[in-house]
Backbone as ProteinMPNN parsed JSONL, in Angstrom:
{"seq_chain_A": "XXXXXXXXXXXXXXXXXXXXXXXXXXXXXXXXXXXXXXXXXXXXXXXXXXXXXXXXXXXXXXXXXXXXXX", "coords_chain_A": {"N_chain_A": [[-30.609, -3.766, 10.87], [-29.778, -1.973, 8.099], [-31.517, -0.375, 5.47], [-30.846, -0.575, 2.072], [-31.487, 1.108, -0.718], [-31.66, -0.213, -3.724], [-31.404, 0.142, -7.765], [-32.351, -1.039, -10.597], [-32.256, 0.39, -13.819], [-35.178, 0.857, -15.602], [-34.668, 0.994, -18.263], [-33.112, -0.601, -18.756], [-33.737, -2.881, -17.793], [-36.014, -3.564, -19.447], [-34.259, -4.165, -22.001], [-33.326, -6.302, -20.94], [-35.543, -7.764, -20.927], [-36.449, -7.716, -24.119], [-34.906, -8.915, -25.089], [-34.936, -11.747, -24.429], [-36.566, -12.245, -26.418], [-38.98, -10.743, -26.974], [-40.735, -8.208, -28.578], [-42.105, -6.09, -27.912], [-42.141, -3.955, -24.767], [-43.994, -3.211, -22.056], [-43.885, -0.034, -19.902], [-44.324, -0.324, -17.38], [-44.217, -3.359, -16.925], [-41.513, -2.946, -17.041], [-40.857, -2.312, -14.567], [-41.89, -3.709, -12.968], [-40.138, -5.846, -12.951], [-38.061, -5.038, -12.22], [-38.379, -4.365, -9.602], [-39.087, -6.825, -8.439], [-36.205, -8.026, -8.697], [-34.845, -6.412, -7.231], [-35.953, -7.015, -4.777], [-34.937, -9.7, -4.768], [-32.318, -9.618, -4.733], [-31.605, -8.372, -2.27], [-32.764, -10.348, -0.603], [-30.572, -12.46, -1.024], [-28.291, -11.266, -0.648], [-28.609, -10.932, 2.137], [-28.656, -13.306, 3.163], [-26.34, -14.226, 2.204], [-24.483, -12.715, 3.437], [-25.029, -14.009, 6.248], [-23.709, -16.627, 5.951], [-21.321, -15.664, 5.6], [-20.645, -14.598, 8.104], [-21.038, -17.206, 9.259], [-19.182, -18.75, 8.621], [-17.029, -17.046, 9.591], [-15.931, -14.975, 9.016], [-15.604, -11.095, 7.672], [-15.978, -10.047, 5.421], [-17.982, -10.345, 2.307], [-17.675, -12.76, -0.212], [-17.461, -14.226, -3.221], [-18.113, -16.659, -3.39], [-19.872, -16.931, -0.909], [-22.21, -15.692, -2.438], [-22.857, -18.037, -3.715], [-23.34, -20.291, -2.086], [-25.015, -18.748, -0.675], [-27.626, -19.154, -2.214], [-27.718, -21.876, -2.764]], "CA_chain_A": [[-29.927, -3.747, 9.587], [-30.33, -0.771, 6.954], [-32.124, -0.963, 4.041], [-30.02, 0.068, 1.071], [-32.53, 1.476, -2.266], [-31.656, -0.292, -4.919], [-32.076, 0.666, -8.713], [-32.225, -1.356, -11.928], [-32.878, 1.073, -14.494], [-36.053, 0.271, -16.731], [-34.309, 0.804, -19.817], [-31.961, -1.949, -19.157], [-34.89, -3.973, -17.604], [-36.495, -3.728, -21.273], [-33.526, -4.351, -22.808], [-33.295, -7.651, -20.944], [-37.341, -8.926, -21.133], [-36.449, -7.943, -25.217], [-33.65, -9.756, -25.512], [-35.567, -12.621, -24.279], [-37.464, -12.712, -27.468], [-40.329, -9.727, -27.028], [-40.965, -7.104, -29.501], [-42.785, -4.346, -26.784], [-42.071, -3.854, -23.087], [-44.198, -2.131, -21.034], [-42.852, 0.368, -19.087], [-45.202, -1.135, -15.864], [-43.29, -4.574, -17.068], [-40.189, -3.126, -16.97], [-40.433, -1.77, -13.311], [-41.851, -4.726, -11.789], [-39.116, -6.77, -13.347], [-36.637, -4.111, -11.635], [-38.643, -4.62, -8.175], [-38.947, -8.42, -8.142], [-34.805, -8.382, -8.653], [-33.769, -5.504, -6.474], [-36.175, -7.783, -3.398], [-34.277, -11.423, -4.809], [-30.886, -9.466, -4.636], [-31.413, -8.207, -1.058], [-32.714, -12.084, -0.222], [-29.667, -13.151, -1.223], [-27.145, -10.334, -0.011], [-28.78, -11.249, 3.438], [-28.59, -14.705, 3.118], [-24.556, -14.259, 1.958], [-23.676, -12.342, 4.732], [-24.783, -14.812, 7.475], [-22.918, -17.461, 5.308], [-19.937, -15.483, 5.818], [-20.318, -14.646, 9.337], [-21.06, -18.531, 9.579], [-17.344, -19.096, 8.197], [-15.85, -16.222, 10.505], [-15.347, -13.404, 7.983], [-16.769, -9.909, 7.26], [-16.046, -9.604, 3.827], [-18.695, -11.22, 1.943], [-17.163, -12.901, -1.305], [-18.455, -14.7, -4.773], [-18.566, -18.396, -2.752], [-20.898, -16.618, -0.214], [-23.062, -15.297, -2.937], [-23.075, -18.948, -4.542], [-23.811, -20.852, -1.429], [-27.015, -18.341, -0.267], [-28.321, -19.738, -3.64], [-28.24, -23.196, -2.527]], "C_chain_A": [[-30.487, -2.589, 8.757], [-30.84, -1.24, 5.695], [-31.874, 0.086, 3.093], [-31.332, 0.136, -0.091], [-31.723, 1.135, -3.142], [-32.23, 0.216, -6.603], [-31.651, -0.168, -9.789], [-32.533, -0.291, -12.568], [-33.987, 0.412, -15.574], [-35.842, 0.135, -17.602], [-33.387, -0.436, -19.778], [-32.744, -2.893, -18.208], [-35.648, -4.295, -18.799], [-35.791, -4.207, -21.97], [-33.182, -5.664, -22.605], [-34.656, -8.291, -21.48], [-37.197, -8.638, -23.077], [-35.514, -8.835, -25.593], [-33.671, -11.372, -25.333], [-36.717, -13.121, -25.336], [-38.679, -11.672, -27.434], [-39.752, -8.662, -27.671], [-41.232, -6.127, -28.743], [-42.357, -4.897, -25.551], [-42.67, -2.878, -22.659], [-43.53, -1.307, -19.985], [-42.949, -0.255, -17.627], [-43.84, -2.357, -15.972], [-42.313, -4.403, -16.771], [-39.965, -2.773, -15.562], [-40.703, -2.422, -12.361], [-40.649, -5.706, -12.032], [-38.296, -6.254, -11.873], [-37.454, -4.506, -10.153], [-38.42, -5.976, -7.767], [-37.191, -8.729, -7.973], [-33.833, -7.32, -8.152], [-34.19, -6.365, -4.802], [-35.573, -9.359, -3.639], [-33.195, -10.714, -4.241], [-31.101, -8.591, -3.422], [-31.922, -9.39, -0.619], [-31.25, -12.172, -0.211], [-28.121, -12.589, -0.6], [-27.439, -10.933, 1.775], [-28.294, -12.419, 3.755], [-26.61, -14.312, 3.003], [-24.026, -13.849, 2.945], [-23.735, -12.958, 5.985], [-23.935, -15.629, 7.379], [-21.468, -16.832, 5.626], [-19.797, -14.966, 7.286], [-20.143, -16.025, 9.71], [-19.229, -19.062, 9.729], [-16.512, -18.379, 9.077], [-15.875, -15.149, 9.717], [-16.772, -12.164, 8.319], [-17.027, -9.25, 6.707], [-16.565, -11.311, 3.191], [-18.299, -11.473, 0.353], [-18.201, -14.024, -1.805], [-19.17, -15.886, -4.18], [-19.586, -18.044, -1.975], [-22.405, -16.457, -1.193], [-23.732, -16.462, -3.548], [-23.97, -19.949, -2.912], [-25.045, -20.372, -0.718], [-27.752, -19.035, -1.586], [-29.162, -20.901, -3.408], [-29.393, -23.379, -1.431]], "O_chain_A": [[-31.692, -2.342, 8.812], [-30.596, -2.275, 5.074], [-32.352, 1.22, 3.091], [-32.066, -0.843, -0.224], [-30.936, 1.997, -3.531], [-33.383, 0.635, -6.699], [-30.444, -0.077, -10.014], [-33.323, 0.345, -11.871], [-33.622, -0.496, -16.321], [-36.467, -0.708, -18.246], [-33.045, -1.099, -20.758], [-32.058, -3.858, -17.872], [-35.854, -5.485, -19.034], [-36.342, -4.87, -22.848], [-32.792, -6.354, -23.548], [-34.733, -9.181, -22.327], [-37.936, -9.45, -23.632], [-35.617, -9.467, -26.644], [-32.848, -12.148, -25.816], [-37.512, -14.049, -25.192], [-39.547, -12.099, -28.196], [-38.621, -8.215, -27.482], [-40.52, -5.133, -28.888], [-42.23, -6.099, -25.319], [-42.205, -1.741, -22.732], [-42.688, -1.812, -19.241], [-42.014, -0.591, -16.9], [-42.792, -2.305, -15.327], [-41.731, -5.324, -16.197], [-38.793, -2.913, -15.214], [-40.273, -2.261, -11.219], [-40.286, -6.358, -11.053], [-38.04, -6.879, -10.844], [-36.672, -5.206, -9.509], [-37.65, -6.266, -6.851], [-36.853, -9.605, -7.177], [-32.631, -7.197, -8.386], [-33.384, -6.464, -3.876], [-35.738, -10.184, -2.74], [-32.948, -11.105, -3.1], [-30.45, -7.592, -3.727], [-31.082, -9.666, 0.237], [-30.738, -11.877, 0.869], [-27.156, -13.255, -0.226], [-26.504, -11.29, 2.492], [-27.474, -12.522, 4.668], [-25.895, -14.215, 4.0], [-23.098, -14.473, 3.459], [-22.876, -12.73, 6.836], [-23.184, -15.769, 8.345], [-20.536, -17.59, 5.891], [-18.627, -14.928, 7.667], [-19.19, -16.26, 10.454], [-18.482, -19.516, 10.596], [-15.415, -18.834, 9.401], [-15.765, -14.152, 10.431], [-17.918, -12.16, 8.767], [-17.757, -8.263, 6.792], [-16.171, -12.472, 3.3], [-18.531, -10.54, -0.415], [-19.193, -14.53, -1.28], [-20.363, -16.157, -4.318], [-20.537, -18.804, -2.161], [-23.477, -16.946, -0.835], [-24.893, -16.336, -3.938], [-25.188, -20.131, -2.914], [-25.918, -21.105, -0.256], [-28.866, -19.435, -1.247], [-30.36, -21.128, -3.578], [-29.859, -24.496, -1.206]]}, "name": "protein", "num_of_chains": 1, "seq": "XXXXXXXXXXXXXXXXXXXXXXXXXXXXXXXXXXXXXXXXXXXXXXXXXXXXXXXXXXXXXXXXXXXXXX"}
């Protein structure tokens, strides 16, 4: 399987951890945020796509993305 590079940008990783109630964001803070949820959202892309091979398909849709969850 390939491994696609994801990118949150830090400024809109800050803009969430403020929006959560914090006054400062480190920039450090803001880039582990962005790592911890670029390695959940390849978990979960993986996970979705067996789910939809499971079913037969090989277009991976929203129900796939909901049932890797579970």
């Amino acid at each position: 399987m390939s491994v696609v590079t994801m990118e949150f940008s830090v400024s809109k990783m800050k803009e969430m951890i403020k929006s959560q109630g914090s006054k400062r964001v480190s920039e450090d803070s803001a880039e582990e945020l962005a790592d911890v949820l670029e390695t959940f959202a390849g978990d979960v892309s993986e996970e979705a796509i067996a789910v939809a091979n499971d079913k037969g398909r090989k277009t991976v849709r929203g129900e796939d993305i909901r049932d890797a969850l579970k």
